[in-house]
C-alpha positions as CSV (number, residue, x, y, z in Angstrom):
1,X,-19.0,-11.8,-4.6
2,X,-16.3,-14.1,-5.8
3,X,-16.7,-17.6,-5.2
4,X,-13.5,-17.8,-3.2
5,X,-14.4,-15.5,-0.8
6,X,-17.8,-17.2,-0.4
7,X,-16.3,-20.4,0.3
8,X,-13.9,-18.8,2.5
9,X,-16.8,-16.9,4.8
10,X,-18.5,-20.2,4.5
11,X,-15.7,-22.0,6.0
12,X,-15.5,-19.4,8.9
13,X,-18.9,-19.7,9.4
14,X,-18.4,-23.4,10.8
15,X,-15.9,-22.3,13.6
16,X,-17.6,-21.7,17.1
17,X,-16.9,-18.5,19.1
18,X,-15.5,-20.0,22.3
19,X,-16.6,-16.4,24.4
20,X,-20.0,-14.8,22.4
21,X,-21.0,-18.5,21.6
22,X,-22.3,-19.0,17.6
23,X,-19.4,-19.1,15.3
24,X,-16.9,-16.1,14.7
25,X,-18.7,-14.2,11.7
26,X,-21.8,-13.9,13.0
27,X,-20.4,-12.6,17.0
28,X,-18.6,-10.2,14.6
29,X,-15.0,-10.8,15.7
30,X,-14.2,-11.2,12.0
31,X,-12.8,-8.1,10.6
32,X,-11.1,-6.6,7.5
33,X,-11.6,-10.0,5.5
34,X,-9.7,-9.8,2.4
35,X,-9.5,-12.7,-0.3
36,X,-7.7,-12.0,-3.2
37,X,-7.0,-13.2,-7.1
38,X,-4.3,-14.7,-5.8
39,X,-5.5,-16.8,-3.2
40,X,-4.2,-15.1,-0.3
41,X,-6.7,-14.5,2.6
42,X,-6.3,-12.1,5.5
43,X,-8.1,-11.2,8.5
44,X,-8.1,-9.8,12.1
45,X,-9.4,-11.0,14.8
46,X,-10.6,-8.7,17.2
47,X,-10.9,-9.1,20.2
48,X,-10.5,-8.1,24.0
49,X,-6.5,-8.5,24.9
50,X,-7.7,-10.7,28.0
51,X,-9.1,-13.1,25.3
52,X,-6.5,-13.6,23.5
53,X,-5.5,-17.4,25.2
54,X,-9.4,-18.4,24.6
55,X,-8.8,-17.2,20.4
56,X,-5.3,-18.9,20.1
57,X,-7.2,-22.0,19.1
58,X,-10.0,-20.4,17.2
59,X,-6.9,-18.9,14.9
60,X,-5.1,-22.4,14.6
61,X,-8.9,-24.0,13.7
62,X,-9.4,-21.2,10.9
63,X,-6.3,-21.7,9.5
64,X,-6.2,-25.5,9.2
65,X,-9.7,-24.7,7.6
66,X,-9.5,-21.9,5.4
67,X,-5.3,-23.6,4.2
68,X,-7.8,-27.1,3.1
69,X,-9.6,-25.1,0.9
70,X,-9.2,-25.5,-3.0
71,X,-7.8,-21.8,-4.3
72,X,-6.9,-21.0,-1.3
73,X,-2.5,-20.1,-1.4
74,X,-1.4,-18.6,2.0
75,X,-4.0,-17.8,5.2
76,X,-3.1,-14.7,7.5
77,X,-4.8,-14.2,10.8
78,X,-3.7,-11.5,13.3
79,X,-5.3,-11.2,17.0
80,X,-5.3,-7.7,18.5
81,X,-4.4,-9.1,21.8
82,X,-1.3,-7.9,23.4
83,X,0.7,-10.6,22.2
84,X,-0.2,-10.8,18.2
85,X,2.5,-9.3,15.9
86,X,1.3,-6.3,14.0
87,X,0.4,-6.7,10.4
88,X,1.9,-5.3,7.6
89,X,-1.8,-4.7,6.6
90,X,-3.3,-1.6,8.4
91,X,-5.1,-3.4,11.6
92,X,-8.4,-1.6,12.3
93,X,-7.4,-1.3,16.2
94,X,-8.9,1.4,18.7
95,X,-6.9,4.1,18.9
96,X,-5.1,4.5,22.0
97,X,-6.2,7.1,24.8
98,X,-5.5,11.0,23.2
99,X,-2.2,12.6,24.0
100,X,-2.8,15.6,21.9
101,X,-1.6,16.8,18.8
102,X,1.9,15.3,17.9
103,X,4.8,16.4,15.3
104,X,4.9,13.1,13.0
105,X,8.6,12.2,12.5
106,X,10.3,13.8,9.4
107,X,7.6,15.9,8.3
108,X,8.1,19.8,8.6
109,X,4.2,20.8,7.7
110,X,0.6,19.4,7.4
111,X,-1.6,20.6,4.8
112,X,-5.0,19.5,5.3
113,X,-6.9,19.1,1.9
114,X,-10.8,19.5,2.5
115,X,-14.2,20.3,1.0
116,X,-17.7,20.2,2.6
117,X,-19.2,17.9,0.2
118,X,-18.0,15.3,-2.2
119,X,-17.5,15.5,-6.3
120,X,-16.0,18.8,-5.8
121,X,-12.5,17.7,-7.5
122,X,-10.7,17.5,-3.9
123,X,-8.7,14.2,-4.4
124,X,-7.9,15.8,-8.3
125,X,-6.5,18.9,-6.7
126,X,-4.9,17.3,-4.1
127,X,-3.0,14.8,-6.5
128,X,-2.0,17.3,-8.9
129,X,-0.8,19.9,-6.0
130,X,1.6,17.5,-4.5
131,X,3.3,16.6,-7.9
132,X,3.3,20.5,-8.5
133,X,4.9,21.3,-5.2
134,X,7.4,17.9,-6.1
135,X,7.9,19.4,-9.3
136,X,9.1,22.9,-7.2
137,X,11.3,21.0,-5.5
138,X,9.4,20.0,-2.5
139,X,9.9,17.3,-0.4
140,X,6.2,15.9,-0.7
141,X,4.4,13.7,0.8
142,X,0.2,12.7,0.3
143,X,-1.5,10.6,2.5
144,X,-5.0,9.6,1.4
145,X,-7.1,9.6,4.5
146,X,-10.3,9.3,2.5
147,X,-10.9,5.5,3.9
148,X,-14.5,5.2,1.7
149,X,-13.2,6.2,-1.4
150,X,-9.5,6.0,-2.2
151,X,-8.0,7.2,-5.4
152,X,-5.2,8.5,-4.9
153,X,-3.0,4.9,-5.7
154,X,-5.1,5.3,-9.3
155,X,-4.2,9.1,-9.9
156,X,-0.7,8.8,-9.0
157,X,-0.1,5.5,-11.4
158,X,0.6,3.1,-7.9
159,X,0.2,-0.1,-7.3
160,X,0.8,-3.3,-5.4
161,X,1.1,-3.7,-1.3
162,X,3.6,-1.4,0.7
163,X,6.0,-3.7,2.4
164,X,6.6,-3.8,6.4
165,X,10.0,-5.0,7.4
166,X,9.3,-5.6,10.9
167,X,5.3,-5.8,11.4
168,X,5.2,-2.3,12.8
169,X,6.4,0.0,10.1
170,X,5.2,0.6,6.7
171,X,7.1,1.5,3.6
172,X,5.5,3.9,1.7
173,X,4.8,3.9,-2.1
174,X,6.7,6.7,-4.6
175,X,5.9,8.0,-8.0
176,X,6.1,11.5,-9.7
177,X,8.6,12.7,-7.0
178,X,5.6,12.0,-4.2
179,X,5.8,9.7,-1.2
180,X,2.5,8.5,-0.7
181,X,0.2,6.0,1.5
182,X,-3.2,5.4,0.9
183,X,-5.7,2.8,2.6
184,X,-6.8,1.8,-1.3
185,X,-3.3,0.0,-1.4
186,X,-4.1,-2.5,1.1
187,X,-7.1,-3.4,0.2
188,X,-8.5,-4.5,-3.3
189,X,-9.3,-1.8,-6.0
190,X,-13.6,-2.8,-5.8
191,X,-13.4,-3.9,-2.1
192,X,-15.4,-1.7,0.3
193,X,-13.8,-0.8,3.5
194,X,-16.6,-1.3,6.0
195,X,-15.3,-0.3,9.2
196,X,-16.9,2.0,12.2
197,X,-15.3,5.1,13.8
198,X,-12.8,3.8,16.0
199,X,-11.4,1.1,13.3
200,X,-11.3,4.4,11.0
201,X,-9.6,6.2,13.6
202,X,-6.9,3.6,14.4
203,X,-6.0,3.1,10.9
204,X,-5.6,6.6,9.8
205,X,-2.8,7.2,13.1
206,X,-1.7,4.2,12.0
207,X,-1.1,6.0,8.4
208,X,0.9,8.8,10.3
209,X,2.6,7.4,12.9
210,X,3.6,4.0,11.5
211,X,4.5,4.6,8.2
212,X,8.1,5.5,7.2
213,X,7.8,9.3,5.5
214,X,11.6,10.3,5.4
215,X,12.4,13.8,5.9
216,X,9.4,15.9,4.6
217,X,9.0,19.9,4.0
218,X,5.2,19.5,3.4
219,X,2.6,16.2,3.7
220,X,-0.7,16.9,2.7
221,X,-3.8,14.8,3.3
222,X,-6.5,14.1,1.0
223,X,-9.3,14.1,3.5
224,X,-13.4,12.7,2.7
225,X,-16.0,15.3,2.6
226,X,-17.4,16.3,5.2
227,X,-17.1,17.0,9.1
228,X,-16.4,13.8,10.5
229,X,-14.5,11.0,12.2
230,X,-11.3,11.6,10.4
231,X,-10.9,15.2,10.5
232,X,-11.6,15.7,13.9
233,X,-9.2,12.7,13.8
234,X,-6.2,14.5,11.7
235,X,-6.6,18.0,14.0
236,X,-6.6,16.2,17.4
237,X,-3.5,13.9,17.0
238,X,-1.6,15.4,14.8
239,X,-0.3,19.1,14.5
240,X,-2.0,20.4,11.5
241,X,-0.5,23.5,9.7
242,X,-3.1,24.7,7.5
243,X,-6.5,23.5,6.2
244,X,-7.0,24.4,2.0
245,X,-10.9,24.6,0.9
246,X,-11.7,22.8,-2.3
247,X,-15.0,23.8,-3.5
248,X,-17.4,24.6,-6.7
249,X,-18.8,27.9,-7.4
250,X,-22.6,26.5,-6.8
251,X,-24.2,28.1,-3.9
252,X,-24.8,23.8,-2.4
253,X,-21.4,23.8,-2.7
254,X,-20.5,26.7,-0.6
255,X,-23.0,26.0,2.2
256,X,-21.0,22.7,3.1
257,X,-17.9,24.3,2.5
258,X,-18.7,26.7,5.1
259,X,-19.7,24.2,7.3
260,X,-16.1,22.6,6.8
261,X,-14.4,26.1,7.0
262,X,-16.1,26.3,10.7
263,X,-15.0,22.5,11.6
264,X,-11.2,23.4,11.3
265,X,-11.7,27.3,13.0
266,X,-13.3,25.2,16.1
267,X,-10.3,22.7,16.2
268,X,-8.1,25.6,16.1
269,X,-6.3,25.0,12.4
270,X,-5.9,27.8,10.3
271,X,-7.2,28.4,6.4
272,X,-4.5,29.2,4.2
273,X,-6.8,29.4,1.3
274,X,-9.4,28.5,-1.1
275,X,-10.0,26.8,-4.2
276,X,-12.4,27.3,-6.6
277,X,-12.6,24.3,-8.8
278,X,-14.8,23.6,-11.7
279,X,-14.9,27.5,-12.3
280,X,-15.0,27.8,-15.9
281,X,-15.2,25.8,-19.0
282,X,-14.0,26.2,-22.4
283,X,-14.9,24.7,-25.3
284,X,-12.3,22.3,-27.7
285,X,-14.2,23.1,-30.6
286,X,-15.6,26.5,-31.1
287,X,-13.3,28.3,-27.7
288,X,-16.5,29.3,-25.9
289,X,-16.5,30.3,-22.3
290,X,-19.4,29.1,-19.9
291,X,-19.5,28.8,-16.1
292,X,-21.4,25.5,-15.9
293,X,-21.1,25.8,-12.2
294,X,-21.2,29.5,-12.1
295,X,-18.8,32.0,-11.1
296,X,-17.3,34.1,-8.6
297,X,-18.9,31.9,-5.6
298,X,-15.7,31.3,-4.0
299,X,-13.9,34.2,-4.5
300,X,-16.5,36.2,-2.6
301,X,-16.6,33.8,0.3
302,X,-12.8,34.1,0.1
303,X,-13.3,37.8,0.5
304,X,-15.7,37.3,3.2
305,X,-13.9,35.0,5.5
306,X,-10.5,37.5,4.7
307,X,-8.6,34.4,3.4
308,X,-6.4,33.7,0.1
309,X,-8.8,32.7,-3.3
310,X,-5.4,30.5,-4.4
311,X,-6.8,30.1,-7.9
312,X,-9.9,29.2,-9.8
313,X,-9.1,26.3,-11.5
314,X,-10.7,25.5,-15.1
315,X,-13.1,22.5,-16.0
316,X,-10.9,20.8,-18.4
317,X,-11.1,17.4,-19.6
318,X,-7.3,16.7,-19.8
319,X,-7.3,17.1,-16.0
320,X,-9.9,13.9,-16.1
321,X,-7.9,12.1,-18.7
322,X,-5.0,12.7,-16.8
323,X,-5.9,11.5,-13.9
324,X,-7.5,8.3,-14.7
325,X,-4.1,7.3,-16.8
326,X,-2.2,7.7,-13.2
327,X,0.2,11.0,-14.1
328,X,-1.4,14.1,-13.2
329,X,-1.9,17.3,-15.3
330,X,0.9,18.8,-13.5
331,X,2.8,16.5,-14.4
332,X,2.1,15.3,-17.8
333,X,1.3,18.6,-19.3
334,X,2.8,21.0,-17.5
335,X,2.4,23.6,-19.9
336,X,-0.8,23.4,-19.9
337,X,-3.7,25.9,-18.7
338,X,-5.1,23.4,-15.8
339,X,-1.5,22.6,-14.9
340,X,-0.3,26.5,-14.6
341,X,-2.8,26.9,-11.8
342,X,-1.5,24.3,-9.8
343,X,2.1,25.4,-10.2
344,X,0.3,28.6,-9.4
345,X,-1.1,27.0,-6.0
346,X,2.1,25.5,-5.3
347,X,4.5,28.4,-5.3
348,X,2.0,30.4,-3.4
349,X,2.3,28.2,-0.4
350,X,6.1,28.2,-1.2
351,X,6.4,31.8,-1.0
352,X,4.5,31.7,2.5
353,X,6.5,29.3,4.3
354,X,3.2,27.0,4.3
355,X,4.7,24.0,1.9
């Protein structure tokens, strides 16, 4: 912990909670705390909108408090009561009651990109299909709904904070032909988000519904592993086109991919496909073949299930290498083996009417 932030939760730590009693860290009323290099420290407040009169002077207090404090350059507080201005800063708010799945404004499809377990190369394939489909002439869009462990903003080459005009409506970030949004972006790079379901639920609609996408043909979203909060999330407020597999050949793999498979058939989205990732690799010195993961695991579940195996992409470390420098394979070598799959991918989807 940096010693800013340490003398900033100490500071907060003297300010008494005027409804729980105790001061405002430990009742827990404290959320989203972030301190940065710079010396700008933000916060929410959250609290009941009938208590937002009793917090007005708790907000005042901690901002004469934290603004005395040496490193300290601006202070930004922002109550979830009914009359607090919206952040530019995604504000980890309970979702409102469910309306059902809605269109979100300019965006012709939703791709869901999934897997049943994580290390599977979701985010990779997910980053270097939306700068394929760009690349095709796609109007594309990524949103990175995995709120644990952002990396999209690192894999596309972005940085910095998207801007909000008016409080309410977020500006997007752009590189590689991709309009993209990404949690990771408003928080630090090694900052953990530590929020429960209903904060991750109200920031991700806040990620569809508040940011600015333009006219889209396709937006997919990098969803975590798993069957959880956010996916149930993604099907049930927004109108979800297709769901696309990611998944090694391993039979551990497979058994949570099925389990992810099953999530979107119960919420009523279909599969347009499969990916096998990981499936072979070759080797830069001698051009041996091995499946380190083994083979054919996907394509028979594929096969089984009756949907698309859209390609079995190779092990390759230029994908890694890629990646980490912030231009994906598809982009920076496009002629390239690993790159030719997601091009592959991409026109697949074109050729369907799914992207």
């Amino acid at each position: 912990m940096s010693a800013l932030r340490e003398a900033v939760q100490t500071a907060l730590k003297t300010i008494e909670d005027p409804v729980a009693g105790g001061d405002i860290m430990a009742s827990g009323v404290v959320r989203a705390l972030n301190v940065e290099d710079n010396g700008a420290v933000r916060f929410v407040l959250e609290i009941a909108q009938s208590q937002a009169e009793a917090y007005g002077a708790v907000k005042a207090r901690a901002e004469a408090v934290l603004g005395a404090l040496e490193g300290v350059e601006s202070v930004s507080i922002v109550m979830t009561g009914p009359t607090a201005k919206a952040p530019p800063d995604l504000k980890p708010s309970r979702p409102a009651e469910p309306k059902g799945p809605q269109k979100i404004p300019g965006v012709d499809r939703i791709i869901a990109i999934a897997s049943g377990k994580g290390g599977v190369g979701k985010s990779t394939v997910s980053a270097n299909l939306a700068t394929a489909l760009a690349q095709a002439g796609r109007r594309v869009g990524l949103l990175d709904a995995d709120v644990y462990g952002p990396s999209q903003p690192r894999m596309l080459g972005v940085s910095g904070r998207p801007a909000s005009p008016d409080g309410k409506i977020i500006l997007p970030m752009r590189n590689h032909g991709v309009t993209m949004m990404s949690i990771g972006l408003m928080v630090n790079e090694d900052q953990a988000v530590v929020w429960r379901g209903p904060m991750l639920m109200g920031a991700l609609q806040q990620m569809m519904m508040q940011v600015q996408w333009g006219a889209l043909d396709v937006l997919l979203v990098d969803l975590p592993p798993g069957t959880g909060d956010v996916q149930m999330t993604l099907a049930q407020k927004a109108q979800v086109d297709g769901a696309i597999i990611v998944s090694t050949p391993q039979d551990v793999a497979l058994l949570d991919a099925r389990k992810g498979i099953d999530m979107f058939q119960q919420l009523n989205v279909p599969i347009l496909g499969m990916i096998e990732n990981m499936s072979t690799h070759v080797c830069s010195k001698c051009g041996h073949e091995e499946h380190v993961f083994g083979h054919g695991g996907v394509a028979a579940e594929a096969a089984k299930l009756n949907v698309p195996l859209l390609a079995e992409v190779p092990l390759d470390l230029q994908i890694r290498l890629a990646s980490d420098g912030g231009a994906p394979v598809a982009v920076s070598q496009p002629d390239s083996a690993p790159a030719r799959a997601f091009q592959g991918i991409a026109q697949d989807l074109i050729d369907r009417g799914a992207a």
